[in-house]
N, C-alpha and C positions, 0 to 999 in steps of 0.2 A: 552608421549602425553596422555593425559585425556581422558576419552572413552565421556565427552560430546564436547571437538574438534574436536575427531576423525569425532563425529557423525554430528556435525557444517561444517567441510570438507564435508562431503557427503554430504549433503543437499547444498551446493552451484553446487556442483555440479551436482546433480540431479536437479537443477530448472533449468540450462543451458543446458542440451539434453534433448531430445526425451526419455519418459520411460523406452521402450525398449534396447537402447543403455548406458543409466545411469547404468541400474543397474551389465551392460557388463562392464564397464568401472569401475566403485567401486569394483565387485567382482576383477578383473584383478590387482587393484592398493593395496588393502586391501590386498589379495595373497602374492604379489610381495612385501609388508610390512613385514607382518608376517615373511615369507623368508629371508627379510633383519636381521630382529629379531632377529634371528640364529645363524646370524654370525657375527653383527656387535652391535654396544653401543646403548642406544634407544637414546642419544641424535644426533648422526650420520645419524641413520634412522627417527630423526622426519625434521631434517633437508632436507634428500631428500625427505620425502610425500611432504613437505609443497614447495619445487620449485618443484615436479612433477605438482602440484595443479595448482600454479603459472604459470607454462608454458602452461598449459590446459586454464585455463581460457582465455586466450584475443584467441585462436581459435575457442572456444564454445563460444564467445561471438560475434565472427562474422558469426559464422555457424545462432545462432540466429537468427541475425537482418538479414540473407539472406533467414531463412526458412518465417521470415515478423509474426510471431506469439507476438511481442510484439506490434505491430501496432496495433493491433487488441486488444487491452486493452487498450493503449494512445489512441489511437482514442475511445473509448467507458467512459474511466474515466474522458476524458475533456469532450465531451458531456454529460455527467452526470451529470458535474457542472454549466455545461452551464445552461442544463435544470434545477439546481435545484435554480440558480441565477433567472431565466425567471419565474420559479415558485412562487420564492418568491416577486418577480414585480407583479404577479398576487393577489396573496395572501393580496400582501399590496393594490395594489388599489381596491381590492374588501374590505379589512374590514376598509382602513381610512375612509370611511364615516359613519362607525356604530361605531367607538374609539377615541379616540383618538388619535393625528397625531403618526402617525411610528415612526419618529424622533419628539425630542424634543429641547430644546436651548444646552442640553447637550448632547444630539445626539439619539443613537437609544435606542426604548422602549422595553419592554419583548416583547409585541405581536409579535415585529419585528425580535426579536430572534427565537422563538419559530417558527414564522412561515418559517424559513430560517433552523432551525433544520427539523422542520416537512419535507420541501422538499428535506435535504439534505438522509433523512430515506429513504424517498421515491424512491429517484433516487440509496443510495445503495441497496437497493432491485431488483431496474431493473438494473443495472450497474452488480451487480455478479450474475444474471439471464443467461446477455449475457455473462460475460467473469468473469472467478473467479477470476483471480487477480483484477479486474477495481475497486471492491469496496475498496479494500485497497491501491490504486491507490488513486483511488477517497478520501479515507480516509488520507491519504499523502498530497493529494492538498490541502484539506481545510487546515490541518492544516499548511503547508508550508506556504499560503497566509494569512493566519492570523498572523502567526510569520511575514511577510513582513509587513503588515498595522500594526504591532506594532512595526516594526523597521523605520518605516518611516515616524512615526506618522501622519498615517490616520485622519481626522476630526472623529473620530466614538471613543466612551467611554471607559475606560479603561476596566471597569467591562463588556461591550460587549462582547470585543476582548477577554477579560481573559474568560467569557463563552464560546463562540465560538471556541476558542483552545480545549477547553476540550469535548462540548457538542458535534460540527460538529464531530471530527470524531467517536466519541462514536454512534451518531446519522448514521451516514454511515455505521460502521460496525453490527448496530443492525441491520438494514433496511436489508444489507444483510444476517445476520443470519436466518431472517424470511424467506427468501428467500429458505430455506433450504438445499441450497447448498454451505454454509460456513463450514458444516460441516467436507466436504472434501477438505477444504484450507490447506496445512500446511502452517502454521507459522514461 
């Protein structure tokens, strides 16, 4: 086993417990590796981390959703989007009257981009303000929903969708880097 699986194993599993109990649970399992090491093939022993792993996961994944800690990021990265949708309704009816329409016969315009980027900055900054995961959450939705209006061919322009794939979440997780608590997201 590659010491960047080994280290892709621990981090799934330190994003599903409690700090304190992660790194109880990696030293214990890592140990109890090593040990196997000793005595058996590494293809034998990669085989039992990787169902120790597997058996772990679907109970740390209900211990999760019972401690309610991921509510608390779904519920903050949809209202992110929410608000950064409501923002950009703002945005447009405040500047169609000084531009150009938002949409044109071919659908939407840059200002219409830009100002649906600007809000989306905006809300990943408040979004990993309140919860460090929501901006990359938040950074997820856009981009999930823009793969959806290009798979379902939304009335809105190719070249839109194709920015907005790349800008929204780019635009998300800058808003939360400024934020300066991206710093301490792992990845």
């Amino acid at each position: 086993m590659s010491p960047s699986t080994l280290a892709l194993s621990q981090r799934i599993l330190a994003r599903l417990m409690p700090p304190a109990q992660a790194e109880a649970l990696v030293g214990d399992l890592l140990e109890e590796r090593r040990l196997r090491l000793q005595a058996g093939s590494q293809v034998s022993v990669a085989g039992w981390y990787w169902r120790q792993l597997a058996s772990s996961v679907s109970a740390l994944l209900w211990a999760s959703v019972r401690r309610g800690a991921w509510l608390i990021t779904v519920v903050t990265a949809v209202a992110s989007y929410v608000a950064a949708v409501g923002i950009q309704f703002v945005l447009w009816s405040a500047l169609s009257p000084m531009t150009s329409p938002m949409t044109s016969k071919s659908g939407p315009t840059v200002v219409g981009l830009f100002s649906f980027v600007a809000a989306l900055a905006a809300c990943g900054y408040v979004a990993a303000s309140i919860r460090l995961g929501a901006a990359r959450l938040l950074a997820f939705l856009v981009f999930a929903t823009t793969c959806a209006m290009l798979a379902i061919s939304m009335p809105a322009s190719l070249w839109y969708e194709g920015s907005l794939l790349v800008l929204g979440p780019v635009a998300t997780i800058a808003g939360a880097a400024l934020s300066g608590r991206l710093r301490r997201v792992r990845l």
